[in-house]
MARDOMAR-926755 format. One record per residue (C-alpha): residue number from 0; x, y, z; residue in three letters. Coordinates in Angstrom, 1 decimal. Layout:
N
<node><pos>NUM</pos><xx>X</xx><yy>Y</yy><zz>Z</zz><code>ALA</code></node>
...
//
This chain:
115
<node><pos>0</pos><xx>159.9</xx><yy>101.6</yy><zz>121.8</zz><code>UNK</code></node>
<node><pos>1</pos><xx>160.8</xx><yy>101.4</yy><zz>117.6</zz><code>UNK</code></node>
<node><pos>2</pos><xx>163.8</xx><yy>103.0</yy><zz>116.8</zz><code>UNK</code></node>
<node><pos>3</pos><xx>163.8</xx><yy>104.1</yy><zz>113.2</zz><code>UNK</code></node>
<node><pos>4</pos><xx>167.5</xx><yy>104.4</yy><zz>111.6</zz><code>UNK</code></node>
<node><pos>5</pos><xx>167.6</xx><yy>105.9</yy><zz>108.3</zz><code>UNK</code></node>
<node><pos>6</pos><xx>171.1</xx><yy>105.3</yy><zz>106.0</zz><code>UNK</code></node>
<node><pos>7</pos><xx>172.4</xx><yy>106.0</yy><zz>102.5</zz><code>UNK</code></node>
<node><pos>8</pos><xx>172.0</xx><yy>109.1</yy><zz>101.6</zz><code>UNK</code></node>
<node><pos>9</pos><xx>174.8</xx><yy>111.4</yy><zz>100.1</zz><code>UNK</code></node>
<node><pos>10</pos><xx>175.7</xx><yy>114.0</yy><zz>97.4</zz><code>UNK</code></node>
<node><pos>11</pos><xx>175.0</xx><yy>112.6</yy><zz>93.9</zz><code>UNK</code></node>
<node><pos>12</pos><xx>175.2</xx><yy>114.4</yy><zz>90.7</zz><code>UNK</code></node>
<node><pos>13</pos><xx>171.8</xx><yy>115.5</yy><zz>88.9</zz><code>UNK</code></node>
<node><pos>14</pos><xx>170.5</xx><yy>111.6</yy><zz>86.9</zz><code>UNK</code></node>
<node><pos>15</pos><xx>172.6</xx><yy>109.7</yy><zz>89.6</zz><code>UNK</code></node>
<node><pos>16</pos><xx>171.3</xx><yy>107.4</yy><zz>92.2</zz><code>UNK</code></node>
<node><pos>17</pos><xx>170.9</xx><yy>106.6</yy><zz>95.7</zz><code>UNK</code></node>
<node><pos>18</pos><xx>169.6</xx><yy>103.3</yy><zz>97.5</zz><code>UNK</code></node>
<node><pos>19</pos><xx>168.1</xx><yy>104.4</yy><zz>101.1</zz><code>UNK</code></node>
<node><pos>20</pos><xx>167.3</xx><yy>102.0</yy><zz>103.9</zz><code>UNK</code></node>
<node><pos>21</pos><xx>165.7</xx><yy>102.2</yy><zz>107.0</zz><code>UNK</code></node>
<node><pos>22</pos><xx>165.7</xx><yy>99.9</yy><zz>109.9</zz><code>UNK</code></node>
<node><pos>23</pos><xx>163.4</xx><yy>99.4</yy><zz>112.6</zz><code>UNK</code></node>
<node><pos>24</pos><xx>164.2</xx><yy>97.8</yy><zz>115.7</zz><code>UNK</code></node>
<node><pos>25</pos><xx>162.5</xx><yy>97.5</yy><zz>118.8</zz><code>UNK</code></node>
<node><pos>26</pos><xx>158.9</xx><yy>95.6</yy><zz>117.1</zz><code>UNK</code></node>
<node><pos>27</pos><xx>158.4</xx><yy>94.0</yy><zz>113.9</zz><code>UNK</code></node>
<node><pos>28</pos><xx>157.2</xx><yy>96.3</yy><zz>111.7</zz><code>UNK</code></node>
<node><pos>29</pos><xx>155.6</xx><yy>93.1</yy><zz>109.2</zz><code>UNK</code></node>
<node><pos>30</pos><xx>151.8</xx><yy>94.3</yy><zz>109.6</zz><code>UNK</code></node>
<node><pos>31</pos><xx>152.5</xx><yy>98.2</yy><zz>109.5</zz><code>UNK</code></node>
<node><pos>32</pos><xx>152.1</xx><yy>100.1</yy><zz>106.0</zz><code>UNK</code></node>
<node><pos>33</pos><xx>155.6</xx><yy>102.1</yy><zz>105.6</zz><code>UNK</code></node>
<node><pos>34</pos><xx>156.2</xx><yy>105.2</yy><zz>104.3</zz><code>UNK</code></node>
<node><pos>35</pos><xx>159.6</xx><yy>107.3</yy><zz>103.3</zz><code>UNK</code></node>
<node><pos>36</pos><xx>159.2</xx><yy>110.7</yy><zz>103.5</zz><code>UNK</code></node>
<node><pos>37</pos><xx>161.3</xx><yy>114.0</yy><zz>103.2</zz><code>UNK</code></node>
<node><pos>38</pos><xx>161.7</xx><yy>117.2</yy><zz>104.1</zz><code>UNK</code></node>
<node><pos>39</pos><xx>163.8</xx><yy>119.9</yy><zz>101.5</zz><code>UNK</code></node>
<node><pos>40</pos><xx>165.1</xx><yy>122.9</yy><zz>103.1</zz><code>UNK</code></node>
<node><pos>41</pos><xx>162.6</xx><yy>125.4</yy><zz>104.7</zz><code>UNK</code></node>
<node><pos>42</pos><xx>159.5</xx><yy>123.2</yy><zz>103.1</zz><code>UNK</code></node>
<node><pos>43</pos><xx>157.2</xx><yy>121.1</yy><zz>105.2</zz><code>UNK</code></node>
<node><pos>44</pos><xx>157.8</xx><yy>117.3</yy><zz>105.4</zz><code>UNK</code></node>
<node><pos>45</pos><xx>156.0</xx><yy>115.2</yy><zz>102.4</zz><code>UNK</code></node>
<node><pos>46</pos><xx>155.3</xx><yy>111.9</yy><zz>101.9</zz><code>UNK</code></node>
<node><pos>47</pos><xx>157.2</xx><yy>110.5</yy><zz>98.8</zz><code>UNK</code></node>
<node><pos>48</pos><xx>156.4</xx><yy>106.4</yy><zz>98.8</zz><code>UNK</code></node>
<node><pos>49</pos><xx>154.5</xx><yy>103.8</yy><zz>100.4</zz><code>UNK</code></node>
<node><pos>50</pos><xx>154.4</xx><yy>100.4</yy><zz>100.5</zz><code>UNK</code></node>
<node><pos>51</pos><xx>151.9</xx><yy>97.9</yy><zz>102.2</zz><code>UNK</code></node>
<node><pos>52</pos><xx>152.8</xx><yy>95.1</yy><zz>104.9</zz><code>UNK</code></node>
<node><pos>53</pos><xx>152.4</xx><yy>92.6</yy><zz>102.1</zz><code>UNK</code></node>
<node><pos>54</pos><xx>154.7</xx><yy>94.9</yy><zz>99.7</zz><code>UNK</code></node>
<node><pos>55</pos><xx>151.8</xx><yy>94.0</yy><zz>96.9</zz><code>UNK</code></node>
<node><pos>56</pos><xx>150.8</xx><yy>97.6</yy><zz>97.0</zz><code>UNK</code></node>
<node><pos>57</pos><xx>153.0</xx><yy>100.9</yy><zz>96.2</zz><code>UNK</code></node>
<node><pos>58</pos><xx>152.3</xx><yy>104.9</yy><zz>96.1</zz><code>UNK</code></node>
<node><pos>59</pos><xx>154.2</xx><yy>107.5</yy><zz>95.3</zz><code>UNK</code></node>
<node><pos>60</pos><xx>154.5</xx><yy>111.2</yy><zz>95.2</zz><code>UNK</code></node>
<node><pos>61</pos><xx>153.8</xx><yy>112.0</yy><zz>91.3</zz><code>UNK</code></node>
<node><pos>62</pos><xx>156.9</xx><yy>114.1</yy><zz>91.2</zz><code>UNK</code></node>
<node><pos>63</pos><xx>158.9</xx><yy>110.9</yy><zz>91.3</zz><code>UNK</code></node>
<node><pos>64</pos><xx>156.8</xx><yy>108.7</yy><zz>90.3</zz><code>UNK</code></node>
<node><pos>65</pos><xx>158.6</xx><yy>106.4</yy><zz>87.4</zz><code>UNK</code></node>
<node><pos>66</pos><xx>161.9</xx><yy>107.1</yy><zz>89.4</zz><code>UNK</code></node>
<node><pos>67</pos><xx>162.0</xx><yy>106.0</yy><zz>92.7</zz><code>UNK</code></node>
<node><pos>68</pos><xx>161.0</xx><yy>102.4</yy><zz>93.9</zz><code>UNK</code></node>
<node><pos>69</pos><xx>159.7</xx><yy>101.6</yy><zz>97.4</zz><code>UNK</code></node>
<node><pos>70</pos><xx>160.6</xx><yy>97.9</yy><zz>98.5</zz><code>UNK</code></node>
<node><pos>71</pos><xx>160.9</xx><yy>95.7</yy><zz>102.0</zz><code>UNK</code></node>
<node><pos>72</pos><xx>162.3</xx><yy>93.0</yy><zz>103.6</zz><code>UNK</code></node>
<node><pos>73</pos><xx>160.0</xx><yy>92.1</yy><zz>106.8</zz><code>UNK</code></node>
<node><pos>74</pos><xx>162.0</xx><yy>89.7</yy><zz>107.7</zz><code>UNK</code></node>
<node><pos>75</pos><xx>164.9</xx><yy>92.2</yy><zz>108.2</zz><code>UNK</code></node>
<node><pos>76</pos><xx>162.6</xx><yy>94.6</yy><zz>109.4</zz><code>UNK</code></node>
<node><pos>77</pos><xx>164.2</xx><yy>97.0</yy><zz>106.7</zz><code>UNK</code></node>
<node><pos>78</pos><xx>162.4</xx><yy>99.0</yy><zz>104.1</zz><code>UNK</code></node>
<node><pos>79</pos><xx>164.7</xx><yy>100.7</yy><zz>101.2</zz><code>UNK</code></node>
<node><pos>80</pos><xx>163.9</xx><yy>103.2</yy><zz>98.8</zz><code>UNK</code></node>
<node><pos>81</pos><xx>165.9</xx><yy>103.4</yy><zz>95.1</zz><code>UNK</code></node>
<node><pos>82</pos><xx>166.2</xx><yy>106.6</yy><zz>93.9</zz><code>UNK</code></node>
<node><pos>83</pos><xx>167.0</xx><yy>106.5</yy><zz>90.1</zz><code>UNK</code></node>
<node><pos>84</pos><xx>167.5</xx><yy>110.1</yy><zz>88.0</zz><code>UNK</code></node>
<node><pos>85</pos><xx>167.6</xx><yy>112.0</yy><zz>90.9</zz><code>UNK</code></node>
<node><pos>86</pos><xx>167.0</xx><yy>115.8</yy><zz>90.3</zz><code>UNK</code></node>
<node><pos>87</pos><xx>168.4</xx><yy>119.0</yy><zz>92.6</zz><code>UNK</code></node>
<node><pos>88</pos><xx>164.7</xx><yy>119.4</yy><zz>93.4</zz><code>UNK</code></node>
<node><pos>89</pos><xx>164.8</xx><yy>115.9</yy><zz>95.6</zz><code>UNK</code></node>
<node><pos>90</pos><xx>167.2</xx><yy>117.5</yy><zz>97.6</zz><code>UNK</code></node>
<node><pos>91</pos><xx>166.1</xx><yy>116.9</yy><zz>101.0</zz><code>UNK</code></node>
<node><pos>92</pos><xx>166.3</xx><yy>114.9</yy><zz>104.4</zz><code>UNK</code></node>
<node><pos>93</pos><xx>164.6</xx><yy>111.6</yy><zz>103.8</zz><code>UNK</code></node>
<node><pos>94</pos><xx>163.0</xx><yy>109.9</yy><zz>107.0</zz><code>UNK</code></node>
<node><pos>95</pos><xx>160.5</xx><yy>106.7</yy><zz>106.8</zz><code>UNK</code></node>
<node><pos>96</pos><xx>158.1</xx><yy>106.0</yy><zz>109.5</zz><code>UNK</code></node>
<node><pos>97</pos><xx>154.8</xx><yy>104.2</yy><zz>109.2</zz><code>UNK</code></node>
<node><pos>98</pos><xx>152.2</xx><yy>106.1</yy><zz>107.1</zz><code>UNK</code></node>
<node><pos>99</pos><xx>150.4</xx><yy>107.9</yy><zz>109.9</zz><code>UNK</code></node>
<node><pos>100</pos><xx>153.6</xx><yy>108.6</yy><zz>111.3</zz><code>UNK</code></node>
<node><pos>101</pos><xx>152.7</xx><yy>106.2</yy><zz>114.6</zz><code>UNK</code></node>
<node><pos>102</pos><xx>156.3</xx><yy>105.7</yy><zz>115.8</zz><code>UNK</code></node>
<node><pos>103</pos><xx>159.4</xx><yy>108.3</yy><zz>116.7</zz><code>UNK</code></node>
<node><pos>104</pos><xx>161.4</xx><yy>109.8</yy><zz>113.9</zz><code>UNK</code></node>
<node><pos>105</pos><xx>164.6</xx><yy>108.5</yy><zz>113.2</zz><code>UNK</code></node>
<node><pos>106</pos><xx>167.2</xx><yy>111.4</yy><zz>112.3</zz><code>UNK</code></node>
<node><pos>107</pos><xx>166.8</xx><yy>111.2</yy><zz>108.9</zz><code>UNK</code></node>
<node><pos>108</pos><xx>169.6</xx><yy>111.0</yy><zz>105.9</zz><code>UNK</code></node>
<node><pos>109</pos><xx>170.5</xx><yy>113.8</yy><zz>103.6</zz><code>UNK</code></node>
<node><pos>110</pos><xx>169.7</xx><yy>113.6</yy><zz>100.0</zz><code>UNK</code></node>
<node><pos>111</pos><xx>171.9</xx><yy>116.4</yy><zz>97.7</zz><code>UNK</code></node>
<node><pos>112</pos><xx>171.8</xx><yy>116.7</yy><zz>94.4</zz><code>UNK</code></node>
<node><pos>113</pos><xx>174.0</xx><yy>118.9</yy><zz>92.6</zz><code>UNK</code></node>
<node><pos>114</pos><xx>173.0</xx><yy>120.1</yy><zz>88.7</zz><code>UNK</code></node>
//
């Protein structure tokens, strides 16, 4: 059973930043394609970045493209997400799991960003 745990998150001003990171405990998660994801208020959930088991290949959501950079660690079994000029509209509760969603979702840690 992967636990997922999600940290970092806060209330930043509107061009701040935020680091995330999730850890995943239970399995290695070296050969698994990981993905953060988020869900703003009352909107569906949406992938934002992913990153391969190698880490040689990133994708990200065009919104925040140029402004958020997906990294990992495999050997801490952590993956981290920097979140550089953040907007009001990345407001949301960011979650990673892998990219097809395989495992249990953590809880999650709120994003807000005040204007």
């Amino acid at each position: 059973q992967v636990q997922l745990v999600e940290s970092g998150g806060g209330l930043v001003q509107a061009g701040g930043s935020l680091r995330l990171s999730c850890a995943a405990s239970g399995r290695t998660f070296a050969t698994y394609t990981m993905t953060w994801f988020r869900q703003p208020p009352g909107k569906e959930r949406e992938r934002v970045a992913t990153i391969t088991w190698t880490g040689s290949n990133t994708y990200y959501l065009d919104a925040v493209k140029g402004r958020f950079t997906i990294s990992r660690d495999n050997a801490k079994n952590t993956v981290y997400l920097q979140m550089n000029s953040l907007k009001p509209e990345d407001t949301a509760v960011y979650y990673c799991n892998t990219w097809g969603s395989s495992w249990s979702w953590g809880q999650g840690t709120q994003v807000t960003v005040s204007s």
